[in-house]
Residue frames as qw, qx, qy, qz and C-alpha x, y, z in Angstrom:
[[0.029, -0.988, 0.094, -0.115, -31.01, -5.36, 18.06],
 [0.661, 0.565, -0.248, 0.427, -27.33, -4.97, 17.84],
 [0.628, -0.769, 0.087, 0.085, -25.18, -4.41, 21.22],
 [0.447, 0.729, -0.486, 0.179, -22.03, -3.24, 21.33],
 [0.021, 0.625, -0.741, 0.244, -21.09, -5.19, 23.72],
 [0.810, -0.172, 0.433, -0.356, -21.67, -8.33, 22.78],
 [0.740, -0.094, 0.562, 0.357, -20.17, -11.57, 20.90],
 [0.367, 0.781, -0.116, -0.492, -18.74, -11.05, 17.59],
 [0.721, -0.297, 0.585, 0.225, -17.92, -13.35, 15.25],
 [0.542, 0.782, -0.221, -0.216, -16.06, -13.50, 11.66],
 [0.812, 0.401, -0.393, 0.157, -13.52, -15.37, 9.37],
 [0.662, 0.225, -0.537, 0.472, -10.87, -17.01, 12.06],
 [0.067, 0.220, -0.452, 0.862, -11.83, -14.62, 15.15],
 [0.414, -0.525, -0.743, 0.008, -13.80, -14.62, 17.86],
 [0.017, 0.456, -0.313, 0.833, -14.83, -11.25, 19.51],
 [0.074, -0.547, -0.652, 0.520, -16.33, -10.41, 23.43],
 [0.259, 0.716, 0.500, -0.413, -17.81, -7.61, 21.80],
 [0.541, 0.742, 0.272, 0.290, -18.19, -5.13, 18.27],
 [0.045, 0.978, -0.200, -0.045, -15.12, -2.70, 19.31],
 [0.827, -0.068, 0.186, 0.525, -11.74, -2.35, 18.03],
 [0.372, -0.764, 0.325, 0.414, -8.76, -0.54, 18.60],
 [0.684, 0.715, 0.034, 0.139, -8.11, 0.93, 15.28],
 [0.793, 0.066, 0.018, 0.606, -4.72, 1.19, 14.11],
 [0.184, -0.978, -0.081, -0.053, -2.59, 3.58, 15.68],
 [0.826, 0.326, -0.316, 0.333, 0.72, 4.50, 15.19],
 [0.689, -0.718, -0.027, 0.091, 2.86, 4.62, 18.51],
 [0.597, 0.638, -0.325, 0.362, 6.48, 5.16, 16.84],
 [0.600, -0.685, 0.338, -0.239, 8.02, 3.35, 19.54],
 [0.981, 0.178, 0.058, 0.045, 9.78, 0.94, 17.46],
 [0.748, -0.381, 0.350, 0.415, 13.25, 0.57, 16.82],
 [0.009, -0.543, 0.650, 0.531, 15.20, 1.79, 13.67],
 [0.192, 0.261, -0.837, -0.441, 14.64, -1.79, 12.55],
 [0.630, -0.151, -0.547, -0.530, 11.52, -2.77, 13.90],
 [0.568, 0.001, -0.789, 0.235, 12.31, -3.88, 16.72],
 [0.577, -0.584, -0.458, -0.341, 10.03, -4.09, 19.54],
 [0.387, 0.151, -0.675, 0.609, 10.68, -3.85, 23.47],
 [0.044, -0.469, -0.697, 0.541, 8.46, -3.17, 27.15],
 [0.355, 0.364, 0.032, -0.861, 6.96, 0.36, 25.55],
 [0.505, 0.032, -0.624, -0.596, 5.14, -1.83, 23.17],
 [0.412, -0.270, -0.865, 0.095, 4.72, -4.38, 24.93],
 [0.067, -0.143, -0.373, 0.914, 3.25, -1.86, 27.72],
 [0.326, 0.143, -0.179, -0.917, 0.64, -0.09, 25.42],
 [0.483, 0.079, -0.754, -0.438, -0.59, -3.09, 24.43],
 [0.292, -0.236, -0.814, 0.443, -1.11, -5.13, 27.72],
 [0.092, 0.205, 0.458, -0.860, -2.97, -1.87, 28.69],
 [0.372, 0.197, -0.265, -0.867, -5.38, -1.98, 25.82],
 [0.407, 0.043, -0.910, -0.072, -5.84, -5.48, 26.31],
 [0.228, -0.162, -0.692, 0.665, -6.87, -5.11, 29.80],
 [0.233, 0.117, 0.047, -0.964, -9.10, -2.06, 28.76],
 [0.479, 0.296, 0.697, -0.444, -11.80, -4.76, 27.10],
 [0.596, 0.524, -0.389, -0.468, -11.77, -3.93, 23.21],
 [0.840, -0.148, 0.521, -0.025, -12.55, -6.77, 21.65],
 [0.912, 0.123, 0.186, 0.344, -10.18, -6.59, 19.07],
 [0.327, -0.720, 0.352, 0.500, -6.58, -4.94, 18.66],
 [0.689, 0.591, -0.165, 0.385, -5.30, -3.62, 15.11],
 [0.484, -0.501, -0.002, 0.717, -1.79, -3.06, 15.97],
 [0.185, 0.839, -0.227, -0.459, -0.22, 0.32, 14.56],
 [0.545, 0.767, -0.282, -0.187, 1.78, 1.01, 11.25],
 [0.769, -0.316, 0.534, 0.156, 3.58, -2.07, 10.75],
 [0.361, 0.714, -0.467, -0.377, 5.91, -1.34, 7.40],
 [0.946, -0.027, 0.315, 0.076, 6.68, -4.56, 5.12],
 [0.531, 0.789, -0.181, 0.250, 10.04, -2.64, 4.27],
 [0.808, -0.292, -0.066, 0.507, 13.35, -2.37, 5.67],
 [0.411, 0.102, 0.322, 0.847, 13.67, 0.29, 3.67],
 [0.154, -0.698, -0.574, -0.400, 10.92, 2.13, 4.37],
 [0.359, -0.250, -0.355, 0.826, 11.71, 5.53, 6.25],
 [0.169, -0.582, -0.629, -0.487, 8.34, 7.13, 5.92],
 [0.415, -0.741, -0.025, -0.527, 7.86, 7.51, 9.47],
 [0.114, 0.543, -0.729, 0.400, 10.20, 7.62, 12.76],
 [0.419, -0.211, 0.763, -0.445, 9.37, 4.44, 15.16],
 [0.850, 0.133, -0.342, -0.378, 7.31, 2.04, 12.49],
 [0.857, -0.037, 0.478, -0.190, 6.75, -1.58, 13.58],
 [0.426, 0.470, -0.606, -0.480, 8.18, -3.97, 11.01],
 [0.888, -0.019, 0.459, 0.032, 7.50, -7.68, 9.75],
 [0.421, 0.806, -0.309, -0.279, 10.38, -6.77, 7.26],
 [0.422, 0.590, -0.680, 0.104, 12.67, -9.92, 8.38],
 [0.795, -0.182, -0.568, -0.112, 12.61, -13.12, 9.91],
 [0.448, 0.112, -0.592, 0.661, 14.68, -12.16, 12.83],
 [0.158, -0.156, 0.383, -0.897, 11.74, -10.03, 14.41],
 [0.705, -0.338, -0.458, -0.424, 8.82, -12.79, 14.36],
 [0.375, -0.220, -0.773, 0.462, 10.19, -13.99, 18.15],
 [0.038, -0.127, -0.463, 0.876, 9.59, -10.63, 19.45],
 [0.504, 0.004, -0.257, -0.825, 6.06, -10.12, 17.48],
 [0.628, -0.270, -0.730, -0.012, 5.24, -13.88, 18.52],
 [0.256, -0.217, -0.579, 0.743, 6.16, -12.64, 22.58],
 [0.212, 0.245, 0.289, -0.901, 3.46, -9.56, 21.81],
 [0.516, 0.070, -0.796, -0.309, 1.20, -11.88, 19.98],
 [0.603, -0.131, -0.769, 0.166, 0.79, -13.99, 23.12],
 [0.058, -0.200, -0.441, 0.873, 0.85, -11.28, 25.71],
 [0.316, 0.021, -0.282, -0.906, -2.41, -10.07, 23.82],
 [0.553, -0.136, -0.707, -0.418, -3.77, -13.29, 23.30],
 [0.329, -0.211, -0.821, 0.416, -3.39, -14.36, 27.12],
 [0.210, 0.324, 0.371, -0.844, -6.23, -11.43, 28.16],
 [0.463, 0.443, 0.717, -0.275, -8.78, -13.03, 25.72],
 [0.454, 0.771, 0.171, -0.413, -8.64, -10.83, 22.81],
 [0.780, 0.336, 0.451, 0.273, -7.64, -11.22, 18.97],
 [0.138, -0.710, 0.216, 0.656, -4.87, -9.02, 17.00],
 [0.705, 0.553, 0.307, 0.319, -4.11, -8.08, 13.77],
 [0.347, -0.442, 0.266, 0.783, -1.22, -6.36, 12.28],
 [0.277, 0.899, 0.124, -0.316, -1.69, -3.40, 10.32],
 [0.535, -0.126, 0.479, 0.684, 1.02, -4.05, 7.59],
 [0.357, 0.913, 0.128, -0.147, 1.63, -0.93, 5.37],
 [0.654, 0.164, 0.160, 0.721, 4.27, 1.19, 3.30],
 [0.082, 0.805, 0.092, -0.581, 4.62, 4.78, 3.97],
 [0.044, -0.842, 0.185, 0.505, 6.82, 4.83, 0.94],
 [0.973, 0.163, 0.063, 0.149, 8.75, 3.39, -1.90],
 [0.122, -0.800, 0.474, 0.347, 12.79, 3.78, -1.72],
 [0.808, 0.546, -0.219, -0.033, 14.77, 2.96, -4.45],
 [0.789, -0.570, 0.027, 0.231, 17.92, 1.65, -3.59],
 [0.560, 0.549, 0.144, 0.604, 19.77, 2.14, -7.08],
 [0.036, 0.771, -0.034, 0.635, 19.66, 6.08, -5.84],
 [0.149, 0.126, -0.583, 0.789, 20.76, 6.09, -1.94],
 [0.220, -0.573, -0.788, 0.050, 16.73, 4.98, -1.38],
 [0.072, 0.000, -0.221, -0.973, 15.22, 8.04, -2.88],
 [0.542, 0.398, 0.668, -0.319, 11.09, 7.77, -2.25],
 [0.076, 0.030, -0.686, -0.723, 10.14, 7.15, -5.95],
 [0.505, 0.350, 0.176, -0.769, 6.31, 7.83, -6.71],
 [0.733, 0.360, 0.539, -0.207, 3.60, 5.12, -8.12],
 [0.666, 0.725, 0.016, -0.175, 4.29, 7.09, -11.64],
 [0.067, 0.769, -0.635, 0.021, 8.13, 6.72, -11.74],
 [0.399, -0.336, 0.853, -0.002, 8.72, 2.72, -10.66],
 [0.302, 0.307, -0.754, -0.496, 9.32, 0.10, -12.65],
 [0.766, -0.120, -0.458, -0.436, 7.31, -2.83, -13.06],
 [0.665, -0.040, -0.601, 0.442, 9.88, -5.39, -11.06],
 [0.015, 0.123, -0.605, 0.786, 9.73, -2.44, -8.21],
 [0.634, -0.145, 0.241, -0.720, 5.78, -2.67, -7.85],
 [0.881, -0.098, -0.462, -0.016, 6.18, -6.91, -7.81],
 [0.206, 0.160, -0.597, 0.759, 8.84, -5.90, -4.93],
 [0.422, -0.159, 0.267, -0.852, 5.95, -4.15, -3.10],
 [0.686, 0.022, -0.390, -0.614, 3.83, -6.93, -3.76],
 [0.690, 0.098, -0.608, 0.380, 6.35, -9.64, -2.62],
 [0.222, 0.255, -0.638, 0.692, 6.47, -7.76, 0.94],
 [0.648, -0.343, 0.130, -0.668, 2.94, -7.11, 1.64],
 [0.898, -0.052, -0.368, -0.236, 2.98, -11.10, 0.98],
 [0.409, 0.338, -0.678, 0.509, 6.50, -11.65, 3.05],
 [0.128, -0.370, 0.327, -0.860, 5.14, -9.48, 5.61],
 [0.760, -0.166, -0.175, -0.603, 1.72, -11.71, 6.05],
 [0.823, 0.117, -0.545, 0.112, 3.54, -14.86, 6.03],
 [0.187, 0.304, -0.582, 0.731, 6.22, -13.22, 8.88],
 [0.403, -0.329, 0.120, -0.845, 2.47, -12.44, 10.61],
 [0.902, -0.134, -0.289, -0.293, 1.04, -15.99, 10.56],
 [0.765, -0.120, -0.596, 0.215, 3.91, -17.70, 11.83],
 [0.017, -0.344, 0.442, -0.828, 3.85, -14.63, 14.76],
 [0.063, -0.407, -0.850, 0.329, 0.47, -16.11, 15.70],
 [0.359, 0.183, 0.075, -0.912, -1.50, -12.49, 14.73],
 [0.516, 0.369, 0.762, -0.133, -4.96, -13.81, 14.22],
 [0.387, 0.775, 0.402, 0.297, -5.21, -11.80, 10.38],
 [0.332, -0.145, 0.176, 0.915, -3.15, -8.75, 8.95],
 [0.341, 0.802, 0.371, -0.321, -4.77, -5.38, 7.59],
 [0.491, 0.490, 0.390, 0.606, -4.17, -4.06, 3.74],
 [0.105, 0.715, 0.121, -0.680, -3.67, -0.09, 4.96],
 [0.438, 0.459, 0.387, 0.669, -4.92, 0.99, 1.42],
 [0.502, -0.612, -0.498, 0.354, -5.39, 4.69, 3.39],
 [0.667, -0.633, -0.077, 0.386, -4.44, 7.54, 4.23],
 [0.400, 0.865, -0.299, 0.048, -2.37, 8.55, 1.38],
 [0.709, -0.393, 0.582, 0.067, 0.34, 5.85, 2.72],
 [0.084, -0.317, 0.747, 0.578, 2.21, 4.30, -0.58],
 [0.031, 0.292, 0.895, 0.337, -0.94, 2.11, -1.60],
 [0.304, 0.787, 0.463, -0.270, -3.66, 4.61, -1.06],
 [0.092, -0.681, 0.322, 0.651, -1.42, 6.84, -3.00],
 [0.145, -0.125, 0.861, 0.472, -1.43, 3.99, -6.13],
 [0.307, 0.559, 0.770, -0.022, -5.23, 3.54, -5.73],
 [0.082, 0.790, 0.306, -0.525, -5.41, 7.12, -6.32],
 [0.600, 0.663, 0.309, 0.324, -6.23, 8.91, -9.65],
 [0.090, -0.989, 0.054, 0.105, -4.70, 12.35, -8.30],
 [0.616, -0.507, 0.596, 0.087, -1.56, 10.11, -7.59],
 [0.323, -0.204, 0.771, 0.510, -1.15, 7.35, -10.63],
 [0.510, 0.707, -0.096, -0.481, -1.08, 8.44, -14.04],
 [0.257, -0.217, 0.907, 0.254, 0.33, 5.39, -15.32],
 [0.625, 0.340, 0.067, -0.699, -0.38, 4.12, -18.42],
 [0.086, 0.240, -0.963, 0.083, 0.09, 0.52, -18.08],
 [0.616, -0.365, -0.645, -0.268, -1.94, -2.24, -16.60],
 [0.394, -0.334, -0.604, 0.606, -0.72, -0.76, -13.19],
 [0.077, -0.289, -0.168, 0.939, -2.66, 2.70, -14.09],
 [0.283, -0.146, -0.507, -0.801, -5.98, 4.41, -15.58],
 [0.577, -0.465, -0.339, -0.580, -8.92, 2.68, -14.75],
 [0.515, -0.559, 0.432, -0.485, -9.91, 1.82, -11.35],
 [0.991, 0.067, 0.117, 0.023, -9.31, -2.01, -11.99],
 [0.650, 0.453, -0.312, 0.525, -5.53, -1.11, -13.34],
 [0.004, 0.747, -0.356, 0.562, -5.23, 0.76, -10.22],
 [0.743, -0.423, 0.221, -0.468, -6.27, -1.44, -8.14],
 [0.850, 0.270, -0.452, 0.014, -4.25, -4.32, -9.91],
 [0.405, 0.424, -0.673, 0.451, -1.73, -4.17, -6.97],
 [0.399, -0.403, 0.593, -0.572, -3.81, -4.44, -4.25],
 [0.929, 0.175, -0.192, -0.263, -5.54, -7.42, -5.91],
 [0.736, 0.301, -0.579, 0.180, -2.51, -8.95, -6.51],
 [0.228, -0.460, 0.570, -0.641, -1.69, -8.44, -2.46],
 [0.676, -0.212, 0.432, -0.557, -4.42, -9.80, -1.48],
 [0.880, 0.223, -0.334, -0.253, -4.60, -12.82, -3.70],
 [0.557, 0.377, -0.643, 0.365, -0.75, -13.86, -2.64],
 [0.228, -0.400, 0.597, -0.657, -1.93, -13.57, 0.95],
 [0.840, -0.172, 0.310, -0.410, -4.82, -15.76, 1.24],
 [0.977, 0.127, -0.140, -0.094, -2.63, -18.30, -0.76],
 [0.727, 0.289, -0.491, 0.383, 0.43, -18.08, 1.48],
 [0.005, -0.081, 0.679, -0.730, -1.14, -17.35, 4.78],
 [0.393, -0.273, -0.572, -0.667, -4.20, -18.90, 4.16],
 [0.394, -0.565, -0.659, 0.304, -5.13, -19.18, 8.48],
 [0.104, -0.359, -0.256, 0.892, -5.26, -15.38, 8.94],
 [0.198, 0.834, 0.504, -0.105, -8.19, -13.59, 8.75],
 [0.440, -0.133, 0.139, 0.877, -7.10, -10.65, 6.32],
 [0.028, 0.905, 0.305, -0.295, -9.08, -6.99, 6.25],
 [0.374, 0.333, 0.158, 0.851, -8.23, -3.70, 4.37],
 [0.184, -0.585, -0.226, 0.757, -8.28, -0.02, 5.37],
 [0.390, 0.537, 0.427, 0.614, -10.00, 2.26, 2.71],
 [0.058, -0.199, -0.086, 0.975, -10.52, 5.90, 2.29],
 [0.346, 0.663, 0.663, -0.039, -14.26, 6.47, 1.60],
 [0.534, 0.811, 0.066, 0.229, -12.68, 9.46, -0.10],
 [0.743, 0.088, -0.064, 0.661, -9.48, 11.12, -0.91],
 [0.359, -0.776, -0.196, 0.480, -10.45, 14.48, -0.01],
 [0.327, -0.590, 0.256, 0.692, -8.46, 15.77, -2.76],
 [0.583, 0.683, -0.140, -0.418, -9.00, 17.22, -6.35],
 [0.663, 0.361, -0.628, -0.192, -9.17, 14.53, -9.30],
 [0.105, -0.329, 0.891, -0.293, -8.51, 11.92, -6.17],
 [0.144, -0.115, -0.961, 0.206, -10.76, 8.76, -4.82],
 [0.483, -0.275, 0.001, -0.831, -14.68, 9.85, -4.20],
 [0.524, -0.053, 0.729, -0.437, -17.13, 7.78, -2.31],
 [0.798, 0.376, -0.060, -0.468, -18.59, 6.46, -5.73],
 [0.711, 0.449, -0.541, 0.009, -15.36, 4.98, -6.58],
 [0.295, -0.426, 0.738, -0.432, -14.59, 4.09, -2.88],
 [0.850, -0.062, 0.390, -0.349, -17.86, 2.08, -3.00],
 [0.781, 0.489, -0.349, -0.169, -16.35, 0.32, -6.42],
 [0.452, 0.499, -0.709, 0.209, -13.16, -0.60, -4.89],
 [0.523, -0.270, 0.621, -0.518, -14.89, -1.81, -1.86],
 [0.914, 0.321, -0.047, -0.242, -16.66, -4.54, -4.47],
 [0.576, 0.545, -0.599, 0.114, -13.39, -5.25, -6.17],
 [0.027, -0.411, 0.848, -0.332, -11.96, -6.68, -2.62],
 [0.643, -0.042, 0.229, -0.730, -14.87, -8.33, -2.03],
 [0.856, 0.483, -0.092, -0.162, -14.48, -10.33, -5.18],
 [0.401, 0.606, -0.644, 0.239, -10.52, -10.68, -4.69],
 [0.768, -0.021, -0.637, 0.056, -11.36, -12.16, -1.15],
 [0.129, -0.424, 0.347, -0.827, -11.37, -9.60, 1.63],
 [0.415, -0.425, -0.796, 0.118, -12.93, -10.94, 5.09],
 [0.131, -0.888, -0.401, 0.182, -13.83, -7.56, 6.20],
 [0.384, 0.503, 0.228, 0.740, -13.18, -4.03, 5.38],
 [0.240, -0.707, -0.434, 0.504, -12.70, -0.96, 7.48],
 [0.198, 0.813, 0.215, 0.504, -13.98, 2.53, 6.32],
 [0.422, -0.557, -0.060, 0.713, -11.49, 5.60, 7.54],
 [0.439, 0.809, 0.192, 0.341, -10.53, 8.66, 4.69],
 [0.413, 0.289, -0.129, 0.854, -7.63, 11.46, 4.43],
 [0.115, -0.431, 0.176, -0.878, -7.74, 13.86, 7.26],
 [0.559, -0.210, -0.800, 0.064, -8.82, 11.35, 9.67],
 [0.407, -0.501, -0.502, 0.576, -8.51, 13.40, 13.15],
 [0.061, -0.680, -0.349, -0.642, -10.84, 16.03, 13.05],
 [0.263, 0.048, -0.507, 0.819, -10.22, 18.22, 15.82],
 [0.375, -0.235, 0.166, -0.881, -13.03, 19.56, 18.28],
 [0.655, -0.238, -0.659, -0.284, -15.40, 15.82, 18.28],
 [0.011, -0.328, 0.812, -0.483, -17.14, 15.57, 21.17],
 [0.182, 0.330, 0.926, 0.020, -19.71, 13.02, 22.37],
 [0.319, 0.724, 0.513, -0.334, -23.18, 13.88, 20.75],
 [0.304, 0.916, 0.012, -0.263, -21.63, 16.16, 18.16],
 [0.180, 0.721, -0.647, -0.170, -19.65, 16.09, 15.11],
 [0.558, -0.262, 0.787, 0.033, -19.41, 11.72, 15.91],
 [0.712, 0.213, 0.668, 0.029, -18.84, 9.00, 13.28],
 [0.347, 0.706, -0.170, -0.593, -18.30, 11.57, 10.49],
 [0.150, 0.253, -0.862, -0.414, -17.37, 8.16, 8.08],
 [0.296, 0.197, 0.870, -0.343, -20.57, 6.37, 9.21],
 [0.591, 0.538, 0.285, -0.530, -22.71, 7.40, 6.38],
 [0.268, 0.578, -0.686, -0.351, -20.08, 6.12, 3.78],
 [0.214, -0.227, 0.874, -0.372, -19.98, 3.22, 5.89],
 [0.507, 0.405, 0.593, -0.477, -23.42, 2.48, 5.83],
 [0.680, 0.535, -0.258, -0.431, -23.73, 2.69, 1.90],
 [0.298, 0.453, -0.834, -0.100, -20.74, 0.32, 1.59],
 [0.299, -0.146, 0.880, -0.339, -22.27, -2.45, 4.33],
 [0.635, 0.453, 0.278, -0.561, -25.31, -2.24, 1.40],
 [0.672, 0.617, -0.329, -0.241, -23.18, -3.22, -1.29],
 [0.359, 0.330, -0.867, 0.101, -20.54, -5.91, 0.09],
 [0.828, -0.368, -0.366, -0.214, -21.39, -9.16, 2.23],
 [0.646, -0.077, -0.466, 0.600, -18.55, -9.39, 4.29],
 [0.422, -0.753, -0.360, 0.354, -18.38, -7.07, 7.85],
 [0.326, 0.586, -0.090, 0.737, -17.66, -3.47, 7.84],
 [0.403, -0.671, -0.247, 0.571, -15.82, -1.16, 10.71],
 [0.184, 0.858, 0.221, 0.425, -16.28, 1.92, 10.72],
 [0.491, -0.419, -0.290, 0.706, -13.89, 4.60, 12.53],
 [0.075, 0.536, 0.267, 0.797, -14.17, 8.38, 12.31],
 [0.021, -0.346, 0.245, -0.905, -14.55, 10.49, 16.18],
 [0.635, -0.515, -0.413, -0.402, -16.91, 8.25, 18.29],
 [0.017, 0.385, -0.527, 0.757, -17.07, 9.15, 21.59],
 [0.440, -0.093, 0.552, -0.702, -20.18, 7.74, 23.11],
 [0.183, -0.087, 0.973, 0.111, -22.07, 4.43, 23.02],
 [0.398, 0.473, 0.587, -0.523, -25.14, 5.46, 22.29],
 [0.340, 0.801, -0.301, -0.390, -24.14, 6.92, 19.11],
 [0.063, -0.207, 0.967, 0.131, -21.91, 3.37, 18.19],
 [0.296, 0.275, 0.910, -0.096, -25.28, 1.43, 18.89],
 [0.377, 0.584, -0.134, -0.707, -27.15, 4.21, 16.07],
 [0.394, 0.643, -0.548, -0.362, -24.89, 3.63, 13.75],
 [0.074, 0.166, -0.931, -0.318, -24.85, -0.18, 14.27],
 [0.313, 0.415, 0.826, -0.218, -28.95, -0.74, 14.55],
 [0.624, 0.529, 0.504, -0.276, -29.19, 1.54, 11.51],
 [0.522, 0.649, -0.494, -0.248, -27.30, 0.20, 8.89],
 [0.988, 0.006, -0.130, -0.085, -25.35, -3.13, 8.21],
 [0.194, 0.743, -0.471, 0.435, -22.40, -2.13, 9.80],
 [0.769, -0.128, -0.604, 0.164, -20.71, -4.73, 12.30],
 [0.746, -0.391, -0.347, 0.413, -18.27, -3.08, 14.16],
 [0.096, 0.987, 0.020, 0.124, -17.16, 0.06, 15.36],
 [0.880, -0.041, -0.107, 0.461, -13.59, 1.29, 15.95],
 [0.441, -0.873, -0.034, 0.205, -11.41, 3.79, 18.31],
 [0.669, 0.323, -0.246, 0.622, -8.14, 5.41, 17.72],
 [0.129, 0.456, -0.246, 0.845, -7.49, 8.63, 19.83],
 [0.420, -0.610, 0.070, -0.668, -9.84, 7.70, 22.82],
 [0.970, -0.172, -0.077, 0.152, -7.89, 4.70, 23.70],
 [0.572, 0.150, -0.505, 0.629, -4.72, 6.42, 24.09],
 [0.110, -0.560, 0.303, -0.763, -6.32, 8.47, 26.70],
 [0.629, -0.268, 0.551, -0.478, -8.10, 6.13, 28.53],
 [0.211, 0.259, -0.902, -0.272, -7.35, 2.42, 27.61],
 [0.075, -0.190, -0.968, 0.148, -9.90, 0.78, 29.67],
 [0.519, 0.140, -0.057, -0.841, -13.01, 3.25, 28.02],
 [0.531, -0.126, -0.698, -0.464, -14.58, -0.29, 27.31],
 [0.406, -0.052, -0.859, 0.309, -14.38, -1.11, 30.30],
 [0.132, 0.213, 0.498, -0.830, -15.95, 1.62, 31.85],
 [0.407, 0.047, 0.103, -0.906, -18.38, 1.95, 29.56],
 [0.487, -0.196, -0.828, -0.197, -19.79, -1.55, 29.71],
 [0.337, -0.200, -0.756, 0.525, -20.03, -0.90, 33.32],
 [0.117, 0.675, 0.284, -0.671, -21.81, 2.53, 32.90],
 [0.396, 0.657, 0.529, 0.363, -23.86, 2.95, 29.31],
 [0.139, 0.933, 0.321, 0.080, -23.82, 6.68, 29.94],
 [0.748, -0.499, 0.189, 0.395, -20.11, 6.77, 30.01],
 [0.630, 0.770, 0.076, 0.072, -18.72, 8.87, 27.42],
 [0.735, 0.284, -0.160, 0.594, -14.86, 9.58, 26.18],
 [0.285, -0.848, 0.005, 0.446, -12.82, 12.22, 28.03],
 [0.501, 0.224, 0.345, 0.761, -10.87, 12.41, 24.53],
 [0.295, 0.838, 0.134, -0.440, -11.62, 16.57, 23.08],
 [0.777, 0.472, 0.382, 0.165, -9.70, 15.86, 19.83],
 [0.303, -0.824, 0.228, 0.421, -7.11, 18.27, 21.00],
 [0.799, 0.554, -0.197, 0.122, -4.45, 15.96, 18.54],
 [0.245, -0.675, 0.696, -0.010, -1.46, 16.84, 21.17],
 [0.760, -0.257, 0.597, 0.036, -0.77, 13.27, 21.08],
 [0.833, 0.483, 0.065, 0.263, 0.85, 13.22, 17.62],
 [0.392, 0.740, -0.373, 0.399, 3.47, 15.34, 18.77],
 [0.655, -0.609, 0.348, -0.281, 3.83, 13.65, 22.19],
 [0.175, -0.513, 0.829, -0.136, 6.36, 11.51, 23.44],
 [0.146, 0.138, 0.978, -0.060, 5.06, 7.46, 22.11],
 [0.231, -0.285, -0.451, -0.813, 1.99, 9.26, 21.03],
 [0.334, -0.485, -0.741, 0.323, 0.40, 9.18, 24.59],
 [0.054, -0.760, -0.548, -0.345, -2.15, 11.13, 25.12],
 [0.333, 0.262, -0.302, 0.854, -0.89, 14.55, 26.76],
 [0.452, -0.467, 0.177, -0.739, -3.53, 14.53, 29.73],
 [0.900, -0.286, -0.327, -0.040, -2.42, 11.36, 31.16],
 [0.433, -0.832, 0.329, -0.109, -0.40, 11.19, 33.99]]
């Protein structure tokens, strides 16, 4: 039987137990990526809380990327000290990180970095994109993160490419779900052979939620396809992520049946995120299916140390109600903390 709170182990990492502090974006960054104490803050606190492993938030491999206000970057050698400094602060409280490296966008520059859509860029701009995820990885390893995540997500620039709704290209970058996919392949490939110590994971939509988009049939395909390209685990999330009203016992895990098909068809570990609130409900959903690990976004910014408590007390449940204030809050902190 399966405990969540116990060891956990996979490609390059070592967890204390099967939770993790999905990626969350804190737009607390600089302009240019640069970092400072609010980061360094959040973090330390989530550490401390007992998850046993930390995606960081939206961590753009652009400079040019103006998608969203406060984004993390690994866009430039000059900001691996400070990612190496929160890196280490993490590492000293026992637990393993990984940077979430995405693109909200693509900007051309030719045009005063205009966002230019999957169907509109040239070839040489989607090897650009390609080149940063890989920059971005490299920038990650020599920070010390223990493995980087592929956000293919969200609608974010690369869920946006996987997507039929999205690219109508009729190239080798467009049509079938293999042409669409050609760029995340090519991502991943250029990572494991130029950061080949970092455990590296992807973020999928088990669907896109949207007419002519991504379904869970073709989710499960492209869940194969990484598989085969070299993925060391794979977390399951989908458009319209924060479903408002989740509270324990009701409404939880609403990706956990996707989840659970996909952990039937790939060997490598799936996490699953999607409104869990209570451990009983985690230990379900990992004693029935092949699902590894579960994973938190919105009840860790209210209470960072919810592992903690609820190792200490099984019948501990979140005080999150799925309100959402905390996207329009100040750092995205939850707007019933003091």
């Amino acid at each position: 039987m399966k405990k969540l709170f116990e060891p956990f182990e996979m490609r390059n990492m070592k967890l204390k137990n099967r939770l993790v502090r999905s990626a969350t974006w804190e737009a607390a960054a600089a302009p240019n990526g640069s970092i400072g104490d609010p980061v360094f803050k959040i973090y330390e606190e989530l550490a401390d809380g007992g998850v046993g492993l930390i995606i960081t938030g939206f961590t753009s491999v652009s400079a040019d990327d103006r998608y969203m206000e406060g984004m993390m970057r690994l866009s430039d050698d000059s900001l691996i000290p400070q990612y190496r400094k929160l890196v280490d602060l993490i590492h000293s409280k026992g637990t393993p990180v990984i940077s979430q490296l995405a693109l909200g966008a693509y900007y051309r520059k030719s045009e005063s970095l205009r966002q230019v859509e999957p169907d509109e860029m040239e070839k040489d701009e989607i090897h650009e994109v390609v080149r940063q995820f890989i920059d971005a990885a490299a920038r990650a390893q020599k920070a010390g993160f223990d493995g980087v995540q592929i956000h293919l997500a969200h609608f974010f620039f690369l869920s946006r490419f996987l997507s039929p709704a999205v690219n109508h290209r009729t190239d080798e970058y467009g049509g079938s779900t293999e042409n669409r996919f050609r760029i995340a392949r090519e991502i991943l490939e250029g990572i494991k052979k130029e950061a080949p110590n970092l455990h590296v994971t992807a973020k999928v939509n088990s669907s896109d939620f949207v007419p002519g988009g991504i379904d869970e049939e073709e989710s499960l395909r492209i869940g194969k396809m990484l598989e085969r390209a070299g993925i060391d685990s794979i977390e399951v999330s989908g458009n319209g992520t924060s479903v408002q009203g989740v509270r324990a016992h009701r409404d939880e895990g609403y990706f956990a049946p996707f989840a659970a098909r996909l952990a039937e068809e790939v060997s490598v570990p799936v996490i699953v995120v999607g409104g869990f609130r209570a451990l009983d409900t985690m230990e379900y959903v990992l004693n029935h299916s092949k699902v590894e690990l579960i994973s938190m976004s919105r009840p860790l910014l209210r209470e960072p140390d919810l592992p903690n408590k609820m190792k200490a007390d099984p019948n501990v449940v979140s005080a999150c109600i799925s309100c959402n204030g905390c996207y329009s809050s100040n750092l995205h902190r939850c707007i019933f903390r003091k």
